[in-house]
C-alpha positions in Angstrom: -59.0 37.7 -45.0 -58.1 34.8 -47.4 -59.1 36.0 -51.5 -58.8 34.0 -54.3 -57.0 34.9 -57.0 -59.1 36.1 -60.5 -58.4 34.2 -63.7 -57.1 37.3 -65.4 -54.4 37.9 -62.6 -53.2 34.2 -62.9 -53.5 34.8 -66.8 -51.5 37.6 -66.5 -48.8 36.4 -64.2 -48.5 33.1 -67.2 -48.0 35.1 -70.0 -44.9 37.0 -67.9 -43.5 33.6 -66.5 -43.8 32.2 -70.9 -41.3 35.2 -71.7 -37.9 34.6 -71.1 -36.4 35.7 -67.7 -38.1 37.2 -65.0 -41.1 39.0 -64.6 -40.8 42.9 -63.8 -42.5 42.4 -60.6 -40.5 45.7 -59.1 -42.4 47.5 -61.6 -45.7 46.8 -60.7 -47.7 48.4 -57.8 -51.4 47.1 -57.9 -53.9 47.6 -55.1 -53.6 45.2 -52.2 -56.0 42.5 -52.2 -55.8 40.7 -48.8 -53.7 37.8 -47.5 -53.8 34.1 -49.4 -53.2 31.2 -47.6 -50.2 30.3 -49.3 -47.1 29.3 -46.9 -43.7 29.2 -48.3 -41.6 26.3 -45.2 -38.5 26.4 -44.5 -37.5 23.6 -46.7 -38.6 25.7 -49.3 -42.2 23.4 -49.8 -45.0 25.5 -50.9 -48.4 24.5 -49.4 -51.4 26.1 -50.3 -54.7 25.7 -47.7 -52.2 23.4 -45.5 -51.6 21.1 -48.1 -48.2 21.1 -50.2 -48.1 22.2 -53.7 -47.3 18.8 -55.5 -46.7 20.6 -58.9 -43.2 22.0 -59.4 -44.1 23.8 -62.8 -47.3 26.3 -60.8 -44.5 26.6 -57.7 -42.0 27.9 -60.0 -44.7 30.0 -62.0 -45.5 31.2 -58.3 -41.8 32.1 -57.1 -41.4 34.3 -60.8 -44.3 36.9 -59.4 -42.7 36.8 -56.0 -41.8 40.4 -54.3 -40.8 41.8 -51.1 -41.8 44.5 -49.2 -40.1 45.6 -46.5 -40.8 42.2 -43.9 -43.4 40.8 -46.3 -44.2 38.7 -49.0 -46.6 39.0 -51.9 -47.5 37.7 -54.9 -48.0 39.7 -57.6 -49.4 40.5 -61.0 -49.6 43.4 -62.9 -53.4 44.1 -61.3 -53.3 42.5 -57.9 -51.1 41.8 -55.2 -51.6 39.0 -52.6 -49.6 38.3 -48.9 -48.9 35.1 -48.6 -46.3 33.4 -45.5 -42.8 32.7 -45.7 -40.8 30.5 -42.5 -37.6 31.8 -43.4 -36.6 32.9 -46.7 -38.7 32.6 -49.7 -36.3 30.1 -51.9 -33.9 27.9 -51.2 -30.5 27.0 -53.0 -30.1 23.4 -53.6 -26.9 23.1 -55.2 -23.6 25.3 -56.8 -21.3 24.5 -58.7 -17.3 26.1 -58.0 -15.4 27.7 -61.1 -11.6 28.6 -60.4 -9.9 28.4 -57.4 -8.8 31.0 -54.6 -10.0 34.5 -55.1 -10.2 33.9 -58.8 -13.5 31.3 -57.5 -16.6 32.1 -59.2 -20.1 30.1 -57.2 -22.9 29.5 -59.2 -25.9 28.6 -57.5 -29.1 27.0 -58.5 -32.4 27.1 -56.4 -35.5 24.8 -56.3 -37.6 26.7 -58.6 -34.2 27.3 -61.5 -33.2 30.7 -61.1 -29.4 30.7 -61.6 -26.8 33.3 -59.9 -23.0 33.7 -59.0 -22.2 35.0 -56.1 -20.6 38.4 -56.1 -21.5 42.3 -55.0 -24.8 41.9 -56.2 -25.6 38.6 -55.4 -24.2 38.5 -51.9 -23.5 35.4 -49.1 -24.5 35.5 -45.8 -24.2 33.7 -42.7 -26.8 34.1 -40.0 -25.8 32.5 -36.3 -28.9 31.3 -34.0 -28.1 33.6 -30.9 -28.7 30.1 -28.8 -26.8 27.2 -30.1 -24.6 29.2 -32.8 -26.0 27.1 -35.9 -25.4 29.0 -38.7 -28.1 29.5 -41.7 -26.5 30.3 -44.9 -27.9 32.3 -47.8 -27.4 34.4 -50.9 -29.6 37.1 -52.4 -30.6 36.3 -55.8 -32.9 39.1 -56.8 -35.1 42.4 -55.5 -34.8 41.4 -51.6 -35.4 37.7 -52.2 -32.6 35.8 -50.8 -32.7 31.8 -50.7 -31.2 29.8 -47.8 -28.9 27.4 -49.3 -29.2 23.8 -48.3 -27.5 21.8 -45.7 -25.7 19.9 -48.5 -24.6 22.5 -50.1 -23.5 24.8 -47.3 -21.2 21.5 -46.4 -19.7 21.4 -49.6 -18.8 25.1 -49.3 -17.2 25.3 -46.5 -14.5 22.7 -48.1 -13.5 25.3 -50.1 -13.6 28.3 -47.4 -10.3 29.6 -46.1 -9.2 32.6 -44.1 -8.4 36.1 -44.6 -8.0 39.3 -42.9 -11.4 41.7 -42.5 -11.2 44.9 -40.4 -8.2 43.3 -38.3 -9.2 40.1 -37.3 -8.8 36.6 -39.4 -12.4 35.5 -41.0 -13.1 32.2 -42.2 -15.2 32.6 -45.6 -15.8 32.1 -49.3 -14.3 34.4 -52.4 -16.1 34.4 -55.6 -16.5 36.7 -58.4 -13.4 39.3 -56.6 -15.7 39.3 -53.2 -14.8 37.2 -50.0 -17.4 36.4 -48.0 -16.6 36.5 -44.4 -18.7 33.4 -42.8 -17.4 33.2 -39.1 -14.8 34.2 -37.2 -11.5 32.2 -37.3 -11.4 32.7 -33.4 -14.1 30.7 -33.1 -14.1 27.9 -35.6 -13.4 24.7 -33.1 
């Protein structure tokens, strides 16, 4: 079932994207509404009936009412709450910048639609491996669920400044920042 959202829901959702910071999405639990069709791509376009959502200002409204439940996506407002799609993960990180060096390294990452976190025990890297050709697909949680997968660039860039260190008795080649290392692979089976 494909609903339309009401002017006083998108009203609603503006107001809480005008304040500063984010919306308290986690404390809002309005009635389900049906699905939207709203897909969220891999590449972290946004279409909306198939088409992509040309206007970064309503995509980055859109992410701010963003929540997770369990294996699904919704958009939500303090009245209604809408499914919507999502490929992969529902942001994407398209760029960090490294503070300090070694352990004392401190990642900042920025996603597509500007929200801003370091990683560290809250804001945690992963690495997942395709069980078929090994290719890994990098992310980092940035709030309530919502992780982003962070860009090829990017995850290039990082791994110039990985090295390795023991983890429960075997060498791992990862990432430190913020105090937390970040175990990305193996050091056994780097090439």
């Amino acid at each position: 079932m494909i609903v339309k959202p009401s002017a006083d829901g998108i009203a609603a959702a503006v107001s809480a994207a005008a304040k500063k910071g984010p919306p308290p999405v986690h404390l809002w639990n309005p009635p389900f509404c049906g699905d939207i069709d709203i897909r969220i791509a891999r590449d972290g376009t946004w279409f909306y009936l198939g088409t992509p959502i040309g206007r970064a200002p309503l995509v980055k409204l859109f992410s701010s009412i963003l929540k997770r439940e369990g294996d699904s996506y919704f958009l939500v407002t303090p009245v209604e709450k809408v499914g919507i799609r999502v490929d992969d993960a529902p942001l994407l990180a398209v760029d960090f910048e490294a503070e300090g060096v070694g352990r004392d390294q401190i990642l900042h990452f920025v996603t597509k639609t500007e929200d801003r976190v370091a990683a560290d025990a809250d804001h945690r890297l992963r690495v997942a491996r395709d069980a078929e050709t090994g290719e890994p697909s990098p992310y980092i949680h940035i709030r309530a669920g919502l992780e982003a997968l962070i860009d090829r660039k990017s995850f290039y860039r990082l791994v110039e400044l990985g090295c390795h260190e023991p983890q429960d008795g075997e060498s791992w080649f990862g990432l430190w920042s913020s105090g937390v290392f970040f175990p990305v692979i193996p050091s056994n089976e780097l090439p």
